[in-house]
BATOR-159371 format. One record per atom (N, C-alpha, C): residue number from 1; residue in three letters; chain; x, y, z. Coordinates in steps of 0.1 Angstrom, whole numbers, always signed. Example, Ala and Ser with C-alpha at 12.3 -4.5 7.8 and 13.67 -1.06 7.14 Angstrom:
<pts>
<nr = 1&rest = ALA&kette = A&px = +132&py = -57&pz = +78> .
<nr = 1&rest = ALA&kette = A&px = +123&py = -45&pz = +78> .
<nr = 1&rest = ALA&kette = A&px = +132&py = -33&pz = +78> .
<nr = 2&rest = SER&kette = A&px = +128&py = -22&pz = +71> .
<nr = 2&rest = SER&kette = A&px = +137&py = -11&pz = +71> .
<nr = 2&rest = SER&kette = A&px = +129&py = +0&pz = +79> .
</pts>
This chain:
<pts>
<nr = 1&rest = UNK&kette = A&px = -440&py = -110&pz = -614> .
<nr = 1&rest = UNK&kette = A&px = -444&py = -98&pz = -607> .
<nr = 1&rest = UNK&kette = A&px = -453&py = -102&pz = -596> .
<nr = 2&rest = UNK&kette = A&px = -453&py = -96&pz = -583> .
<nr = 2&rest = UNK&kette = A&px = -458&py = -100&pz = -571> .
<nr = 2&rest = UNK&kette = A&px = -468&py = -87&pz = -568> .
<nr = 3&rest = UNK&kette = A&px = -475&py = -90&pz = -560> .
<nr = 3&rest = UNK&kette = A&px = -485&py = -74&pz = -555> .
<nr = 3&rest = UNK&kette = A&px = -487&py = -79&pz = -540> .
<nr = 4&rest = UNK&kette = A&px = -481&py = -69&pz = -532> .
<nr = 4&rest = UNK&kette = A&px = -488&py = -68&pz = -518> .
<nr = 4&rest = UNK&kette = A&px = -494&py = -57&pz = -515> .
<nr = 5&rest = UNK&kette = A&px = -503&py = -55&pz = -505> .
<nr = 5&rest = UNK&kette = A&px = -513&py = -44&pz = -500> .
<nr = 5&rest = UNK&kette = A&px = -513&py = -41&pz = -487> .
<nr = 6&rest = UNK&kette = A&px = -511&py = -33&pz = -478> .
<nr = 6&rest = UNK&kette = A&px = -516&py = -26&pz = -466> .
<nr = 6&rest = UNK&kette = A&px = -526&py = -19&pz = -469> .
<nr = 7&rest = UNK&kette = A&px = -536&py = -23&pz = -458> .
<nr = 7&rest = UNK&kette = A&px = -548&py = -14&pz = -460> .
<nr = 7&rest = UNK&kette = A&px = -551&py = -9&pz = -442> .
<nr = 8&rest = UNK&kette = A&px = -549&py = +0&pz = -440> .
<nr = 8&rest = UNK&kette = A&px = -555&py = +9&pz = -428> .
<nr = 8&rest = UNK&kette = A&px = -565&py = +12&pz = -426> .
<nr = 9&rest = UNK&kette = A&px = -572&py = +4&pz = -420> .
<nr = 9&rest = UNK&kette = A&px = -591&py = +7&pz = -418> .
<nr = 9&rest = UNK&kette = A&px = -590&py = +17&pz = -402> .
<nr = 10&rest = UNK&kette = A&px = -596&py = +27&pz = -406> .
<nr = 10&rest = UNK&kette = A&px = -603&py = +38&pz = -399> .
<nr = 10&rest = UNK&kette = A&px = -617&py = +38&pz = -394> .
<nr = 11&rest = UNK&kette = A&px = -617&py = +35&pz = -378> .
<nr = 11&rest = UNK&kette = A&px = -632&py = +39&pz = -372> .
<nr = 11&rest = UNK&kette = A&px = -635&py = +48&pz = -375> .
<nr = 12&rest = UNK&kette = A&px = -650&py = +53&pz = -373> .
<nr = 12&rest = UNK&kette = A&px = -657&py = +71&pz = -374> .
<nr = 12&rest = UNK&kette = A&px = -654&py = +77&pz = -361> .
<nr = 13&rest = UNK&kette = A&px = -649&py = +68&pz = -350> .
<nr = 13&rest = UNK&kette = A&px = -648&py = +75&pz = -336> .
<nr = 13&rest = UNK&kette = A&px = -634&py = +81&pz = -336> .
<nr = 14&rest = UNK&kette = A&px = -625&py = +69&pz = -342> .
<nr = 14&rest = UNK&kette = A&px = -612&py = +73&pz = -339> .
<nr = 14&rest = UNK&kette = A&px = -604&py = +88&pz = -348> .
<nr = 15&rest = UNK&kette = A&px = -599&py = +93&pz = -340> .
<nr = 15&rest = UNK&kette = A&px = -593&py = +104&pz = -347> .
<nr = 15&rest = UNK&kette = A&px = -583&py = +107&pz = -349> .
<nr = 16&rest = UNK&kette = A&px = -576&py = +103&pz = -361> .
<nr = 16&rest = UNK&kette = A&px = -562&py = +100&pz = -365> .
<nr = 16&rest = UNK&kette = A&px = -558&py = +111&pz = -377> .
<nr = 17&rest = UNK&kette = A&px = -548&py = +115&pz = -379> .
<nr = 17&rest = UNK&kette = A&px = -543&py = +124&pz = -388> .
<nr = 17&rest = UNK&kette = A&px = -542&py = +118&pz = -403> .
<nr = 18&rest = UNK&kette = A&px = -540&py = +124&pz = -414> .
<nr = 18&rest = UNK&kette = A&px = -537&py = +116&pz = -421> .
<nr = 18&rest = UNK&kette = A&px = -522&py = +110&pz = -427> .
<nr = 19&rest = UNK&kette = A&px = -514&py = +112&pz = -417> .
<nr = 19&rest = UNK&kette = A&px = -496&py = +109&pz = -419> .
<nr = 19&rest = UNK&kette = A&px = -501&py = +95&pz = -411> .
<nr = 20&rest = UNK&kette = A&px = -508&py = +97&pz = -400> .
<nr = 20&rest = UNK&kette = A&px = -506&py = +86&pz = -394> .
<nr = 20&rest = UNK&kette = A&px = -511&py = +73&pz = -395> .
<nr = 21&rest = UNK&kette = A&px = -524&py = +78&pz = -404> .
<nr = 21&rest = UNK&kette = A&px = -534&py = +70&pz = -416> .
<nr = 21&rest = UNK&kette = A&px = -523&py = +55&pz = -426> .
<nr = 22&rest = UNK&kette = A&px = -517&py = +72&pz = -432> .
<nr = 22&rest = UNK&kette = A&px = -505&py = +60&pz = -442> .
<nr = 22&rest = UNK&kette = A&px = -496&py = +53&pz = -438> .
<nr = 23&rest = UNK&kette = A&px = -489&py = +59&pz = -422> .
<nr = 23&rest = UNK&kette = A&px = -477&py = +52&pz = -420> .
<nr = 23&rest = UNK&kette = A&px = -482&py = +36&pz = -417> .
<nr = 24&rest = UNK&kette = A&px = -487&py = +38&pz = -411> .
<nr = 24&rest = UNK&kette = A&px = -501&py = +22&pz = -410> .
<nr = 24&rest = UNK&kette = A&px = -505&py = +16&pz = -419> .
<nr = 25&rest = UNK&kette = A&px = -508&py = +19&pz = -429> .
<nr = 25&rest = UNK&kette = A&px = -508&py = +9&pz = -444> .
<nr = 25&rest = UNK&kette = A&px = -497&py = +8&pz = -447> .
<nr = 26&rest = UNK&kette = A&px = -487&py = +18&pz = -450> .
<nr = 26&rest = UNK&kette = A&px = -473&py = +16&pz = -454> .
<nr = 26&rest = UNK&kette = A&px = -467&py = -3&pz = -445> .
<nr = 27&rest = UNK&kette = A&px = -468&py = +2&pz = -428> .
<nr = 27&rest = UNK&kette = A&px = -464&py = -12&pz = -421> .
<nr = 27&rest = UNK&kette = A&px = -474&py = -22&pz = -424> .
<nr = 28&rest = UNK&kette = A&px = -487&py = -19&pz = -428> .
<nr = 28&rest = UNK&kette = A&px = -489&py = -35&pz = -431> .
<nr = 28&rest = UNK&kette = A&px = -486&py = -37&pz = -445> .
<nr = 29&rest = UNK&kette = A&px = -483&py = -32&pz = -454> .
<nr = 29&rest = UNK&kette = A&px = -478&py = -32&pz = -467> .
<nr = 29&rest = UNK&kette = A&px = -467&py = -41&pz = -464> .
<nr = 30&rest = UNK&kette = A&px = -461&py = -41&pz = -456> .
<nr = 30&rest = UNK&kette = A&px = -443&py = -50&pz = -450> .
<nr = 30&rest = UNK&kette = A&px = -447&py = -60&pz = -444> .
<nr = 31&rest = UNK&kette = A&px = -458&py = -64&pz = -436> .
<nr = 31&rest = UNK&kette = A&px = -462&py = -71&pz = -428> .
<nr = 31&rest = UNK&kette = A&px = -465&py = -83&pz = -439> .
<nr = 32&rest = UNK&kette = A&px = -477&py = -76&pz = -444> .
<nr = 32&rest = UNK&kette = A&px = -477&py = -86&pz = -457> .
<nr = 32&rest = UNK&kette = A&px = -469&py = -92&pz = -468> .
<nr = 33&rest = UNK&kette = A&px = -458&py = -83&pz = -469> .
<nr = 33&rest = UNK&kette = A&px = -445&py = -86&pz = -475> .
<nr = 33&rest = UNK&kette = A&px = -438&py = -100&pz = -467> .
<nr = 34&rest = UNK&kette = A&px = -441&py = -97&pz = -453> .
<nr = 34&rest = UNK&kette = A&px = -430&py = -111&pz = -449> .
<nr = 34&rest = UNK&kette = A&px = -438&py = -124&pz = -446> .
<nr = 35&rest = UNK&kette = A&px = -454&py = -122&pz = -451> .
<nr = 35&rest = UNK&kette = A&px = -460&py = -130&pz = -450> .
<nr = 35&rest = UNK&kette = A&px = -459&py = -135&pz = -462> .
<nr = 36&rest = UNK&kette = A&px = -455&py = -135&pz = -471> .
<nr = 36&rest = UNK&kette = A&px = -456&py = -140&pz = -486> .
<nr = 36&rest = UNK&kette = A&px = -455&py = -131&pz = -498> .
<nr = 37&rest = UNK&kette = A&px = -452&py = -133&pz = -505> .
<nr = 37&rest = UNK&kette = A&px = -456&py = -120&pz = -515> .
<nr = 37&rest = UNK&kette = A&px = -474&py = -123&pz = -521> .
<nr = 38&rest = UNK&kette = A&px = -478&py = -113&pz = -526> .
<nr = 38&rest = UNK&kette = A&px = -493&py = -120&pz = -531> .
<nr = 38&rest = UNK&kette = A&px = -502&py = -112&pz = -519> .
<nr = 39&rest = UNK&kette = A&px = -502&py = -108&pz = -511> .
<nr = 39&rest = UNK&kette = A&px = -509&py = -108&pz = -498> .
<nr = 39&rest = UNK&kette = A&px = -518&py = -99&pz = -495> .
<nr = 40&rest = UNK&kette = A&px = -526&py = -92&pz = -490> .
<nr = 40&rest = UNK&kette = A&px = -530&py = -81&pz = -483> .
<nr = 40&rest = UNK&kette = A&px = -533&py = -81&pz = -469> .
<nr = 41&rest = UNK&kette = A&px = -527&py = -73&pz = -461> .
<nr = 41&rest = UNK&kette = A&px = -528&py = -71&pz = -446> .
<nr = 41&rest = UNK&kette = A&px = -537&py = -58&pz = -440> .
<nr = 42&rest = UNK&kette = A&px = -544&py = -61&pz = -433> .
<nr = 42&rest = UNK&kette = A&px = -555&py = -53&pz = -428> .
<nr = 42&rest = UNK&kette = A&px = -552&py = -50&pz = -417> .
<nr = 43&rest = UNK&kette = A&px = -549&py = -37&pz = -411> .
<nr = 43&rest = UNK&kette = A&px = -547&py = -31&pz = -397> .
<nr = 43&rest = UNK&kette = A&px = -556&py = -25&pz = -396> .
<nr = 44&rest = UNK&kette = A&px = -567&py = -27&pz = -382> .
<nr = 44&rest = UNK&kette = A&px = -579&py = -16&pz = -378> .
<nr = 44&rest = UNK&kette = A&px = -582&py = -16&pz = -366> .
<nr = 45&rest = UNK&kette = A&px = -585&py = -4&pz = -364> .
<nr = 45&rest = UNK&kette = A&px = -586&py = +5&pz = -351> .
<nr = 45&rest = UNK&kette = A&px = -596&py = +4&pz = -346> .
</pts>
């Protein structure tokens, strides 16, 4: 069994919805997927 992570980090300035919050972790959730399995990828704003 493998575990990967997308994590969407959120400025206090930036103002984003929260659909658009997840779809962003969701893609680095994949990102980190084709980087290996095991991973966690951080996308921030």
């Amino acid at each position: 069994m493998t575990v990967s992570i997308g994590v969407a980090q959120l400025a206090e300035q930036v103002d984003e919805d929260f659909t658009s919050l997840l779809k962003r972790a969701d893609l680095a959730m994949y990102q980190a997927k084709e980087q290996g399995r095991n991973r966690v990828k951080i996308i921030a704003v």
